[in-house]
N, C-alpha and C positions, 0 to 999 in steps of 0.2 A: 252212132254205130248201128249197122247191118246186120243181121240174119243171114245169110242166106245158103240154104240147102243145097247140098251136093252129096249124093247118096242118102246115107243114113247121117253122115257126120255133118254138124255143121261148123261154117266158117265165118266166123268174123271180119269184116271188111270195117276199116276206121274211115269215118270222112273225113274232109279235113275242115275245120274250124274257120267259118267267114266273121270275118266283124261285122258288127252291125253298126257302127258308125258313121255318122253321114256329115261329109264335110260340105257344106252350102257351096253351090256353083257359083263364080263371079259372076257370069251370062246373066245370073236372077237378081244381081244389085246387092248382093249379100257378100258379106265380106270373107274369104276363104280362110280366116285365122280362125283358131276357135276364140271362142265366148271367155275372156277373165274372167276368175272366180272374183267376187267378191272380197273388198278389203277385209281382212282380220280387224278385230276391234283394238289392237295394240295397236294394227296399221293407221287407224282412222285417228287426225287429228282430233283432240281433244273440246270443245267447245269454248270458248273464255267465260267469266262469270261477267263482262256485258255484253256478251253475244245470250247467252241464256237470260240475261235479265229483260234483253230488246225483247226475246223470244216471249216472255212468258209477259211483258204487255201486248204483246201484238197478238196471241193465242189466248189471254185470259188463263194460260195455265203454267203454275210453277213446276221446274223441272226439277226434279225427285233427289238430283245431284246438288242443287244449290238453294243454301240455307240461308237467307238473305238477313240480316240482322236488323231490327226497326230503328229507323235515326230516333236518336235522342235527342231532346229537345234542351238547348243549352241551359235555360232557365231552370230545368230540370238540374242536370247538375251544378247548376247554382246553389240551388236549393239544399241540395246535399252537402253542399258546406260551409252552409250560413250559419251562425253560431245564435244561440242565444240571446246574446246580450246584442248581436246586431239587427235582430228581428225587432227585439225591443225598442230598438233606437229606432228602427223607422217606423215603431207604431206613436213613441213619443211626438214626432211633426204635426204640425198643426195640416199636412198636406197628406191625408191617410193613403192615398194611390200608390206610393215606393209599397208599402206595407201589402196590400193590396197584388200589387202588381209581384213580386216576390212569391208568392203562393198561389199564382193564377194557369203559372205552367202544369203544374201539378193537378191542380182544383178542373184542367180543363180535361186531364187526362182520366182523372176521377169521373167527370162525366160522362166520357168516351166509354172507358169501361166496365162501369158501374149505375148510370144513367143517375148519374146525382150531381143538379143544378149546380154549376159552377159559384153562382150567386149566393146559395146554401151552403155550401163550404167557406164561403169567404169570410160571410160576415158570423158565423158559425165558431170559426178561430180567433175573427178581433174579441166576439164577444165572451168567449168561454174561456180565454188565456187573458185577457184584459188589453187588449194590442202587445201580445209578446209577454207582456210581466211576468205572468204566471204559470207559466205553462211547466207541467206537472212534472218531475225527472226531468227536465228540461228540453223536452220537446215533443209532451205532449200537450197537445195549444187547443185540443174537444173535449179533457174532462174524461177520455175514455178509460172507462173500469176494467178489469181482469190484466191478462198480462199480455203484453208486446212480441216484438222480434229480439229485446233488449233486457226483458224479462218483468217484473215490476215494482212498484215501490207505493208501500203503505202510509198514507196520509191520511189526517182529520179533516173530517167535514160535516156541512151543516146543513145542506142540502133544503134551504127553506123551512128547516123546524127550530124548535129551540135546541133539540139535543144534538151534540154532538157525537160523532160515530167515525169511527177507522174503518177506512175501505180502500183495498187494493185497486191500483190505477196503471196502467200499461205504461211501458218504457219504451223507449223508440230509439236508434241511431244518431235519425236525423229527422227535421220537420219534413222530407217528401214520405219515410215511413208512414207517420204521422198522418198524413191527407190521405194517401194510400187506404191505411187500415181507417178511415172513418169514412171512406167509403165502402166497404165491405162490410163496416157495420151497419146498414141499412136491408143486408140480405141477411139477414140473423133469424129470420122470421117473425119478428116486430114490427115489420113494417110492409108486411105483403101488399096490406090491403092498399094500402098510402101508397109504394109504389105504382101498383096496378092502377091505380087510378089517375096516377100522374102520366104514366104512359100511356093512356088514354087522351083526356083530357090536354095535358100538357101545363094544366093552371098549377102555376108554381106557387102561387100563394094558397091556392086548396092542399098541395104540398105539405107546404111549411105548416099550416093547421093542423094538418092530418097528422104529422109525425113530432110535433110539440109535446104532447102529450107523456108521449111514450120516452124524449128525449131527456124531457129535465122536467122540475118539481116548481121551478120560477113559473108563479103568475105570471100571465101576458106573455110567457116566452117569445109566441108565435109572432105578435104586433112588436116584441121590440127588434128580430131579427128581419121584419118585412120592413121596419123603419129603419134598420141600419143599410137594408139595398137600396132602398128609395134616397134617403139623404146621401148615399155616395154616389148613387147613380152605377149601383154595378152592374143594372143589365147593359145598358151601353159599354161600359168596359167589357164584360165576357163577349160581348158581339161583335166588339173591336176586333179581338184576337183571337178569334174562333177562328179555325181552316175554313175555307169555302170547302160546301158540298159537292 
């Protein structure tokens, strides 16, 4: 709008209104429609969960939408409902690998997430349950004290002295609980130092020295649990069925 003077009085003059819009000339190679706005996100198909899972190998990055769930490993649920009396039976064979091989799913996962030697767990449960026999509420097969996911259950014992003494002992579901929580009991702060140095080193038998001590009251623990991996030969079995790195 205008000003402008005539006399004393002034007068308004309205311009009129250009747009400022500019629609691209064909002549320029440009297209004379206008620009689509951009799809809506209702509009835009949805991704699938293995179009996001190609994605997030091929980017190294998971997409915030897709919760990918870790395969479980069959042996694993095996294990979850393998009974007592069947653990026992195959630790009864003169051929201890069923026994062995039954608790190895587990024992490897323990190592995975816990950094505790598959081979230490194995022969850990033949020897602390008696192959199966003994194993405490029945299914706990390490002797472990305090209480479980299952709560626990008070028994006598004798712990290499003459006297005997009652002491709570954890209860478990199943024997994967079982491997489970005797792996997490090694971060208890008992075993820092023994850790730490295994994951240095990697000498599993400086290991099993190291945390003999602390684990049980039996002379020779260490030598009979490093003589029960040797005579079955469980390093070659956990190496067997290890994932490739």
């Amino acid at each position: 709008m205008i000003l402008i003077q005539q006399g004393e009085t002034p007068v308004q003059v309205s311009r009129p209104t250009v747009s400022t819009s500019i629609v691209p000339s064909s002549k320029s190679g440009g297209s004379s429609a206008l620009p689509k706005a951009a799809p809506s996100a209702a509009e835009t198909p949805a991704a699938s969960p293995q179009d996001q899972a190609l994605l997030a190998a091929q980017t190294g990055k998971a997409s915030p939408s897709l919760a990918l769930e870790p395969e479980v490993h069959p042996g694993i649920e095996a294990l979850k409902e393998l009974k007592p009396k069947e653990l026992a039976a195959l630790g009864k064979q003169k051929d201890k690998t069923p026994f062995f091989k039954a608790l190895l799913p587990a024992a490897l996962e323990s190592q995975r997430k816990y950094g505790i030697p598959a081979q230490l767990t194995l022969a850990q449960a033949a020897l602390e349950s008696g192959w199966g026999k003994h194993a405490i509420g029945g299914y706990n097969i390490f002797g472990i004290k305090g209480s479980g996911p299952a709560g626990s259950v008070v028994q006598s014992t004798r712990e290499y002295t003459k006297t005997h003494i009652k002491a709570a002992f954890a209860k478990f579901h199943n024997f994967y609980e079982a491997v489970s929580e005797h792996g997490q009991l090694f971060h208890n702060g008992s075993y820092d130092k023994a850790l730490a140095q295994y994951q240095k080193n990697g000498n599993l038998a400086g290991f099993v020295k190291n945390i003999a001590p602390v684990y049980a009251t039996a002379p020779n623990y260490d030598r009979t649990l490093l003589g029960m991996i040797k005579h079955h030969d469980l390093d070659a079995l956990v190496q067997e069925h290890s994932p490739v790195s």
